[in-house]
C-alpha positions as CSV (number, residue, x, y, z in Angstrom):
1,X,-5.3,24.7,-3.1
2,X,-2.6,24.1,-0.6
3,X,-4.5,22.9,1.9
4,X,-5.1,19.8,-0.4
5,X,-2.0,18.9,0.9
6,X,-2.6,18.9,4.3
7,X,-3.0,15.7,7.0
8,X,-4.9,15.1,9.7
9,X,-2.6,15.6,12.4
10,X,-3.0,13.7,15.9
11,X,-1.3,14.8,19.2
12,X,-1.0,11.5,21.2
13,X,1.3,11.1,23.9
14,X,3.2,7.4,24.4
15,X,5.9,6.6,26.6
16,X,9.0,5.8,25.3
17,X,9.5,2.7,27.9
18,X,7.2,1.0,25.7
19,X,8.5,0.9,22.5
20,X,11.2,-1.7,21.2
21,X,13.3,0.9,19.0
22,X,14.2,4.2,18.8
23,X,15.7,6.9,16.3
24,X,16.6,10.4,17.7
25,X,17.3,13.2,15.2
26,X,19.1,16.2,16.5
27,X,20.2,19.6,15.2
28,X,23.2,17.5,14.0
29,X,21.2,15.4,11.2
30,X,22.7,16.2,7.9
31,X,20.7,13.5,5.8
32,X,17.6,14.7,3.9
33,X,15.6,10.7,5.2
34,X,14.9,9.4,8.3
35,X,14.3,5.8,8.4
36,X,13.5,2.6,10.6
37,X,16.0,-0.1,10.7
38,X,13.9,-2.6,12.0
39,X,10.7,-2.6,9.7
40,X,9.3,-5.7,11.7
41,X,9.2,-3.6,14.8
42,X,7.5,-0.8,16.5
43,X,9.8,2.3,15.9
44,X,9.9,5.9,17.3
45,X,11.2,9.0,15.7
46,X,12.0,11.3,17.6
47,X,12.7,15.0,16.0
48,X,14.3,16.9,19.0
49,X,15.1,20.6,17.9
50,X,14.0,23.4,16.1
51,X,13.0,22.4,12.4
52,X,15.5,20.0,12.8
53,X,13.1,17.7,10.6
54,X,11.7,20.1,8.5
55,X,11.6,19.7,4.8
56,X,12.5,15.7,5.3
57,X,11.0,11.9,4.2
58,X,10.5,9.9,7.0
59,X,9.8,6.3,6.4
60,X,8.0,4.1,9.0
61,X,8.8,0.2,9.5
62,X,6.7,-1.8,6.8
63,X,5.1,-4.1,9.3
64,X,5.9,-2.4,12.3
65,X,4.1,0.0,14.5
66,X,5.2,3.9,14.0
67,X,5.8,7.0,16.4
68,X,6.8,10.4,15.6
69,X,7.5,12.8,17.6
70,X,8.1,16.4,16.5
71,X,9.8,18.2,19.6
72,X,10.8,22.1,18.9
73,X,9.6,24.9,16.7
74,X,8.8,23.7,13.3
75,X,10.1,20.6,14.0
76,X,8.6,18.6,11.1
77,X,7.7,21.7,9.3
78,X,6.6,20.3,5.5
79,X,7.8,17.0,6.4
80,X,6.9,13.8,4.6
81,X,5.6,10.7,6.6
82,X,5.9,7.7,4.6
83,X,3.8,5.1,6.3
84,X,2.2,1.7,5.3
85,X,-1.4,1.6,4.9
86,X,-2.1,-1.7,6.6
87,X,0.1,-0.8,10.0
88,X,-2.7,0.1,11.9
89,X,-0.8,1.5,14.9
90,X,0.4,5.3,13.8
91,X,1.1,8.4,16.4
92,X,2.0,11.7,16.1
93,X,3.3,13.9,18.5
94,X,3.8,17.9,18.5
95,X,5.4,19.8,20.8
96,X,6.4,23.3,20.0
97,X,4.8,26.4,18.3
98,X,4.2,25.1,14.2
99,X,6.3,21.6,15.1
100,X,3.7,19.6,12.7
101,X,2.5,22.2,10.2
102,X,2.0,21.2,6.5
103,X,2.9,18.1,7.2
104,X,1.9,15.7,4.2
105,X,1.4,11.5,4.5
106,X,2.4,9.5,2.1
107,X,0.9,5.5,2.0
108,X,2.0,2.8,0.6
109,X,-0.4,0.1,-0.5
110,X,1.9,-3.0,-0.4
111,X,-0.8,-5.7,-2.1
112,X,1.2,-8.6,-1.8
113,X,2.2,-7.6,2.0
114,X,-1.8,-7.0,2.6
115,X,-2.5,-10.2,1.2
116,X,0.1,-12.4,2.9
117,X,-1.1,-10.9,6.2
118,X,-4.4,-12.1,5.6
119,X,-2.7,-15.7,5.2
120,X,-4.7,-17.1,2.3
121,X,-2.9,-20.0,1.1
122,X,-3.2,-22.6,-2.0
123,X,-5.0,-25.3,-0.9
124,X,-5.4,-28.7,-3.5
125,X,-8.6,-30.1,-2.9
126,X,-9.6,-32.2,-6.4
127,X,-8.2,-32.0,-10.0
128,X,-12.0,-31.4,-10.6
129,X,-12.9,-29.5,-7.6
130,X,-16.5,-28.1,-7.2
131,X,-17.8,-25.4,-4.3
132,X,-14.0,-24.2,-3.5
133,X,-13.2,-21.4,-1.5
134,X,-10.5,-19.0,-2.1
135,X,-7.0,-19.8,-3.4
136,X,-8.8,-23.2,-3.5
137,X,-8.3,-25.7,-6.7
138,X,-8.0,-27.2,-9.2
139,X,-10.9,-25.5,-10.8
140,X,-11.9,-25.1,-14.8
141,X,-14.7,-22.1,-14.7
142,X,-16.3,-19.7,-12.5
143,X,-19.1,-22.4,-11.9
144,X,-16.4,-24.5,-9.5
145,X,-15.9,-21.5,-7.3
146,X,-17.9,-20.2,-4.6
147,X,-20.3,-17.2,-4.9
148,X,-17.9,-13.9,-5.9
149,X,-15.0,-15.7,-6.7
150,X,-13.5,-16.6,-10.4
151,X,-11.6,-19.3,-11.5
152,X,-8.5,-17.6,-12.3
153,X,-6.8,-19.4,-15.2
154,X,-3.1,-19.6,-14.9
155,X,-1.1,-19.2,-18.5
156,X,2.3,-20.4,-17.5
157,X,3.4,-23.3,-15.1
158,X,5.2,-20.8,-12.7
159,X,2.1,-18.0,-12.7
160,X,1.7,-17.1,-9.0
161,X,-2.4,-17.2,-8.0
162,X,-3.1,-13.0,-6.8
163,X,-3.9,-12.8,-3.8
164,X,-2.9,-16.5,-2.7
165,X,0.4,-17.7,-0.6
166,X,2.6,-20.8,-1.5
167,X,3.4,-22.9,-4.6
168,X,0.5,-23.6,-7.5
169,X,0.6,-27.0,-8.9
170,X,1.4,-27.1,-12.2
171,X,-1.8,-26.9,-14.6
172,X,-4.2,-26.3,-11.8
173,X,-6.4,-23.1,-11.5
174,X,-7.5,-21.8,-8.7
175,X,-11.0,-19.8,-7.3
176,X,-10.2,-15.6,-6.3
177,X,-12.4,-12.7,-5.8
178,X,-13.8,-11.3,-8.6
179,X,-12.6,-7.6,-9.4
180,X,-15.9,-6.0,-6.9
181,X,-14.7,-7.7,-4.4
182,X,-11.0,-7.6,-4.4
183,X,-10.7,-4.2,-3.7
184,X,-7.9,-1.7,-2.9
185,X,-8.8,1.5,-1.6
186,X,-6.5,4.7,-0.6
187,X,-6.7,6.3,2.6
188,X,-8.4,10.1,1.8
189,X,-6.0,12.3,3.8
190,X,-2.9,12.0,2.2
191,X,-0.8,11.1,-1.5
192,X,-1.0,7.4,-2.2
193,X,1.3,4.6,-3.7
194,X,-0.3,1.4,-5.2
195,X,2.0,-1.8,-5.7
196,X,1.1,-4.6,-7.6
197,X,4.3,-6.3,-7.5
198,X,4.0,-9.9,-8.4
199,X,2.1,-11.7,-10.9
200,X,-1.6,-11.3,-11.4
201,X,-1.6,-9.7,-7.7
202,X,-4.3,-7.3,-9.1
203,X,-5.5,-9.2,-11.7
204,X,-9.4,-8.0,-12.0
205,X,-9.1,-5.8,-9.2
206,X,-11.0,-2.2,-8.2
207,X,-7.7,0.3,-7.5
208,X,-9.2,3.1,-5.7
209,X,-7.1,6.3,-5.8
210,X,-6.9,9.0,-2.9
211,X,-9.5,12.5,-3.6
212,X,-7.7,15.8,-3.8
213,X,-4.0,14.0,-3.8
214,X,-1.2,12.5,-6.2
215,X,-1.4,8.9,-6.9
216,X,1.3,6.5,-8.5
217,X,0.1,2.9,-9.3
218,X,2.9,0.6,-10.1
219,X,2.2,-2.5,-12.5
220,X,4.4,-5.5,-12.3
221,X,7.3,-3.9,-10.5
222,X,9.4,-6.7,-9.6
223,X,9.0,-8.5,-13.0
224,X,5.4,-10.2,-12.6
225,X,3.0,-11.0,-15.5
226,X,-0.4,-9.8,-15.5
227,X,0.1,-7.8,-12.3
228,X,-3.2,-5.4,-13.4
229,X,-4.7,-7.4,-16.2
230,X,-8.4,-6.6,-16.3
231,X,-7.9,-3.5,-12.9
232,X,-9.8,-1.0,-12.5
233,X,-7.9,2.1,-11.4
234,X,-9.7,4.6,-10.7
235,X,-7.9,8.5,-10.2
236,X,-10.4,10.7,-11.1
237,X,-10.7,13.0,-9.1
238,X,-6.8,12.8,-7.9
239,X,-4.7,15.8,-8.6
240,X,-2.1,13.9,-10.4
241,X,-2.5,10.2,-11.6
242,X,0.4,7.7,-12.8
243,X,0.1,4.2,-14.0
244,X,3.4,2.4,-14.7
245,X,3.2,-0.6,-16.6
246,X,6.3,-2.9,-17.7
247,X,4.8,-3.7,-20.8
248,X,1.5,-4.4,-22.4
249,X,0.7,-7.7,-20.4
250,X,1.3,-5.7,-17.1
251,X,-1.8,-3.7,-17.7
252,X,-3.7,-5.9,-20.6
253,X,-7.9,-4.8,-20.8
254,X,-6.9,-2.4,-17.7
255,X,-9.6,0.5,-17.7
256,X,-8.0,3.9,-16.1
257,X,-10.1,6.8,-15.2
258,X,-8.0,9.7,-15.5
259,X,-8.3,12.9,-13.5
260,X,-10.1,15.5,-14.5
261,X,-9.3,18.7,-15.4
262,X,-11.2,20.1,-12.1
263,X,-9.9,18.2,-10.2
264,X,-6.3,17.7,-11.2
């Protein structure tokens, strides 16, 4: 059962030359987190000593590229790498006898973050718009949208569009991937944190939860309506499974699969 809780670990080498920041933890470190100031930048860890970062959370830049490098015996023993699903670039290092055993990853799926990467914007083509792409409007029913979007249909004037950057105009609606296609998965080697922190941001959306790991899904965090109206979430076969909703619109006509007893 412990090995559940095991990730795939990668011995990479990188020269430091190369990298725009750098944080060096030595036997003097008294804080129980390591962190990146910098989270637009590339950022390297560096653990030098014995188990000097052993039993610790360290948290990688948000948009940033990450390095850590676990020098010494049990350097990282049982650490915690907190890490950002979308940041492609991620290496670890080991040097020393048991200097990355047991050590766990945590992700974060930052929706909103993954979505304003992918720089989808409102765009107002017709106040009876027909064949419109994505974040495209003003539409009235799925009909006006383009094959596997909806016509998502805003309640208030200042309802944000999921998965769309910029300002709606007031009244208009606006064309979005229906919930099969706007899909959020977990990476499979490690626990797994799912924000949906704005409104509607995963609005009829597939939530897919890590297999064999914890996973917390977090509903309207930063105040937003509807931020899992209509989600699928499905943690079935995680070992632990928590869905926190605001209140009842956060998670309105959500359907959850729980784990299961097997699995959890």
């Amino acid at each position: 059962e412990a090995c559940k809780m095991w990730s795939i670990v990668y011995t990479i080498s990188l020269s430091v030359a190369t990298l725009s920041a750098e944080t060096i933890v030595e036997n003097s470190w008294s804080a129980s987190s390591i962190s990146c100031t910098n989270q637009n930048e590339t950022c390297h860890v560096r653990c030098l000593g014995d188990a000097v970062c052993a039993d610790r959370a360290i948290y990688c830049p948000q948009f940033g590229a990450c390095v850590v490098s676990c020098e010494g015996s049990d350097a990282c023993l049982n650490s915690t790498i907190h890490r950002y699903h979308y940041v492609n670039v991620f290496l670890l290092e080991c040097t020393g006898d048991g200097a990355c055993d047991a050590i766990h990853s945590h992700y974060i799926l930052d929706v909103e973050a993954e979505y304003n990467g992918r720089n989808w914007t409102l765009v107002d083509v017709s106040s009876s718009g027909t064949g419109l792409a994505r974040c495209e409007g003003d539409c009235d029913s799925d009909s006006d949208c383009n094959d596997g979007l909806i016509c998502y249909q805003r309640i208030y004037a200042s309802d944000a569009v999921p998965g769309c950057a910029g300002v709606a105009t007031t009244v208009w609606d606006y064309c979005i991937p229906n919930g099969s296609l706007a899909l959020h998965s977990c990476p499979d080697d490690g626990d797994c944190s799912v924000l949906c922190n704005s409104a509607a941001i995963c609005y009829s959306a597939t939530i897919v939860c890590p297999a064999g790991f914890s996973c917390n899904v977090l509903c309207d965090a930063n105040g937003g309506l509807y931020s899992c109206e209509r989600a699928t979430i499905d943690c079935a076969h995680s070992t632990q499974c928590n869905v926190v909703c605001e209140d009842q619109k956060s998670c309105g006509y959500a359907q959850i699969s729980w784990p299961t007893m097997s699995d959890a």
